[in-house]
N, C-alpha and C positions, 0 to 999 in steps of 0.2 A: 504494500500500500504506500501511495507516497502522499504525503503532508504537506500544501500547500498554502499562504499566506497572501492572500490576495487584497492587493490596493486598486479599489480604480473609483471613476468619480458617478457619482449619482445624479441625472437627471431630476429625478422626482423629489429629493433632499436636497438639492443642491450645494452638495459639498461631497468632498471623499469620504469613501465609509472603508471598512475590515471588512472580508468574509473567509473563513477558516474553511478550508477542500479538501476531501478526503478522497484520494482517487486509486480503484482498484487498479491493483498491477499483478499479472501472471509473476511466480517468485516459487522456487522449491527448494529453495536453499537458507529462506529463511529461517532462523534457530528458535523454534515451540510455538512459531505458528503457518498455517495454510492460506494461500492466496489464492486467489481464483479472479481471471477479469475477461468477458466476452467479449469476443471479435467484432462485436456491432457497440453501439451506443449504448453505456451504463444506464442502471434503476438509480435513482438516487431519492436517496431522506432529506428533506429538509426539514435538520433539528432546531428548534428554535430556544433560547435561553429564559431561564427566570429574573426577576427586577433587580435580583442584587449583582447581578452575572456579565458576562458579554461574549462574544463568540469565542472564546478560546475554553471555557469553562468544561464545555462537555467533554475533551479531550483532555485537560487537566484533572477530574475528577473521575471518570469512568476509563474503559477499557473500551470505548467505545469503536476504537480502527479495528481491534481484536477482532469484535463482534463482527463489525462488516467484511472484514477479508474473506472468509470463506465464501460469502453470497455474492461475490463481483458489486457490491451495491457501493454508490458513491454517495457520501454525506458533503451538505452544506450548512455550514454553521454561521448564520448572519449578524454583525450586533445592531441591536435598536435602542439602546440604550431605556430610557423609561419612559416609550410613548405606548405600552399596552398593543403594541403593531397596529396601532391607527392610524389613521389621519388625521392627526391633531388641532385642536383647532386654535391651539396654540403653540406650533413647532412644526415639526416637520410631517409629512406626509408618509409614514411607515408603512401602514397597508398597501398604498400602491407602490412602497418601492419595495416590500416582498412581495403580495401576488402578484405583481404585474412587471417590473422591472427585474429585478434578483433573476426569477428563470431566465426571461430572455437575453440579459447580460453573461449567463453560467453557459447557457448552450449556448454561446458563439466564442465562448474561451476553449471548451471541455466538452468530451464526448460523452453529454449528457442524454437522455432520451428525454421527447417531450411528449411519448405516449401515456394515455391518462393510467393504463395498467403498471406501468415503470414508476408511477411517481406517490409518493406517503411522505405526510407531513405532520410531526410530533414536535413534542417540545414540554417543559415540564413549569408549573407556576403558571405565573406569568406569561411563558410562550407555551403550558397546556392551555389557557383561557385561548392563547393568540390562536393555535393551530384550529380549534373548535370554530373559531370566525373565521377564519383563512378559509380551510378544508370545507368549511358549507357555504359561505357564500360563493365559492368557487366550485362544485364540484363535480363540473366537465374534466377538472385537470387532476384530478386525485382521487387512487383508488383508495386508501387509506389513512383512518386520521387515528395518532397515537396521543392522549391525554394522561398527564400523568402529576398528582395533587392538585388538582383543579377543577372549577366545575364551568359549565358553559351560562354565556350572557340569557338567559331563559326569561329572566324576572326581574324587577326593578330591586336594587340593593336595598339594606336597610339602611339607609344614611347615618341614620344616631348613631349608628354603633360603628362608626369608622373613626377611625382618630383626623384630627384636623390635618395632618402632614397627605393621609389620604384624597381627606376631601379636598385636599387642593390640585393635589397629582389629576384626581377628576375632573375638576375645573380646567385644567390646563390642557387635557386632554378632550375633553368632548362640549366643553366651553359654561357647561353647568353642570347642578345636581337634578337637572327635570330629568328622569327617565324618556318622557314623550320627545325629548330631541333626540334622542337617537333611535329610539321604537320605527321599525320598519326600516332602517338601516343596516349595512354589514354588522353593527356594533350586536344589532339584536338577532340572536341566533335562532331562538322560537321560527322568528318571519321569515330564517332562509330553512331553515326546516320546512315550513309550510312551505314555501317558495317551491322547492325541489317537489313537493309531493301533488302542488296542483300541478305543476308545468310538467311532471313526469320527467324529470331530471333523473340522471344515473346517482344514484345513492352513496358515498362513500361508507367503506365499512368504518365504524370507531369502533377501537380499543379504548377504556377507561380502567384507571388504576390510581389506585391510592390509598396509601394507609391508615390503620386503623384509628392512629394517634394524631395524625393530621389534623392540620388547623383547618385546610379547609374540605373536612367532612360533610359540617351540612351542605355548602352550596356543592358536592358531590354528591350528595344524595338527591337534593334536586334537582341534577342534573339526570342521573340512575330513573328516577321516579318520570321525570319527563319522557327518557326517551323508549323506556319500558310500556307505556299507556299508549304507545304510537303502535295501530293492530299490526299482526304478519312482524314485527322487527322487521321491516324495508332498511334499517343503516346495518343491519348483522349487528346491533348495538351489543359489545360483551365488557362487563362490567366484575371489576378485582380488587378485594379489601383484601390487603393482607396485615399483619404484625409490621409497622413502623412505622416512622413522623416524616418531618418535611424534609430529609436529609437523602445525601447522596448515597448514602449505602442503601436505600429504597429504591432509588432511579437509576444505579449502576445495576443493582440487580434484575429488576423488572422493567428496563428496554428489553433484554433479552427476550422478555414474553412479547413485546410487540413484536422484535422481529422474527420470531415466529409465528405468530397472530397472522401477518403476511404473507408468508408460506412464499416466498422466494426459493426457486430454482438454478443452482445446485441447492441445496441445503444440506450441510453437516451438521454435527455437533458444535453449536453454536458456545455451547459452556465450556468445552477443552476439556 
């Protein structure tokens, strides 16, 4: 696998951003692990970070290259610093410079595929909440969404109960505390739910995961509750508490269940 660090400048932000590449390379001589990379255009993840984080994080804290060598799959690691991957209504424009910029800037560096079956987007916090907006307002482009301690924008928050440093991050990001400004936008995930299901949209599957001791529990139960009450499961909605908090020894462990949740072709033993 080779590890790449990429600088280039952003359209939609207007200014230079990071994004951290993880690019399968055929290798057998590597010492305690397996590589695999296909002759056509790579599947790649796009991982996305939590609020205290930035794009180098997943590869400092997890085993994450590990995990993807065997599957030829390529990862991108974007940072967005703390716009929640929106479109701020005060900062920069994040939502559209990951779903809409970020891909089409990667595949025209990298042999990426832009087939909707090659492409799953996860991320944990902060970039679980992101992937949940991303993955459903978009998903002609994604077969798969990986959530992990987070729950999806379903409901209006309870305001009292956020601390002031929150309600400002809010403010700054979607320009108040009214829920009805952003209701029937990407922000509100409910209305691309329904969205996909009147218009007969291809469904991305989600993976949801999060531990038991988790802070954010309830707004994952309402998010479970929500998408359980939807007849036939139309998202393959599959839903995992297990033993732990909000820490990386939770999300080093249990990406592995996403990527096999995916069922990517080869598949090895993804655990070594």
């Amino acid at each position: 696998m080779a590890l790449l660090h990429v600088n280039f400048f952003s359209q939609s932000l207007g200014m230079c951003v990071a994004v951290d590449v993880i690019l399968p390379q055929r290798a057998t001589k590597q010492i305690g692990m397996a590589a695999v990379a296909s002759a056509d255009k790579h599947p790649v993840l796009w991982l996305l970070h939590g609020a205290s984080d930035n794009h180098t994080i997943w590869q400092r804290r997890t085993s994450i290259e590990r995990y993807a060598a065997p599957l030829g799959l390529a990862v991108v690691m974007p940072n967005v610093h703390l716009s929640s991957y929106a479109d701020m209504k005060h900062g920069g424009k994040y939502y559209t410079y990951i779903s809409k910029e970020l891909p089409e800037i990667m595949r025209s560096m990298f042999p990426l595929s832009d087939r909707r079956e090659d492409n799953f987007i996860s991320g944990l916090s902060m970039g679980g909440a992101g992937c949940m907006k991303i993955g459903l307002a978009n998903p002609e482009n994604y077969a798969a969404i990986g959530c992990f301690s987070a729950g999806a924008a379903i409901q209006a928050p309870n305001y009292e109960k956020l601390s002031d440093e929150r309600k400002e991050r809010i403010v700054r990001i979607h320009g108040s505390l009214n829920w009805e400004d952003v209701k029937g936008t990407e922000e509100d995930v409910a209305s691309s739910v329904q969205k996909i299901l009147d218009e007969k949209k291809p469904c991305p599957r989600i993976f949801h995961s999060v531990g038991s001791s988790d802070m954010t529990i309830p707004s994952a139960h309402a998010t479970r509750d929500f998408f359980n009450a939807i007849p036939g499961n139309p998202f393959d909605y599959h839903y995992e508490e297990h033993p732990g908090a909000h820490t990386w020894e939770y999300w080093d462990e249990h990406i592995q269940d996403f990527l096999k949740f995916i069922d990517l072709k080869p598949v090895t033993d993804i655990r070594n």
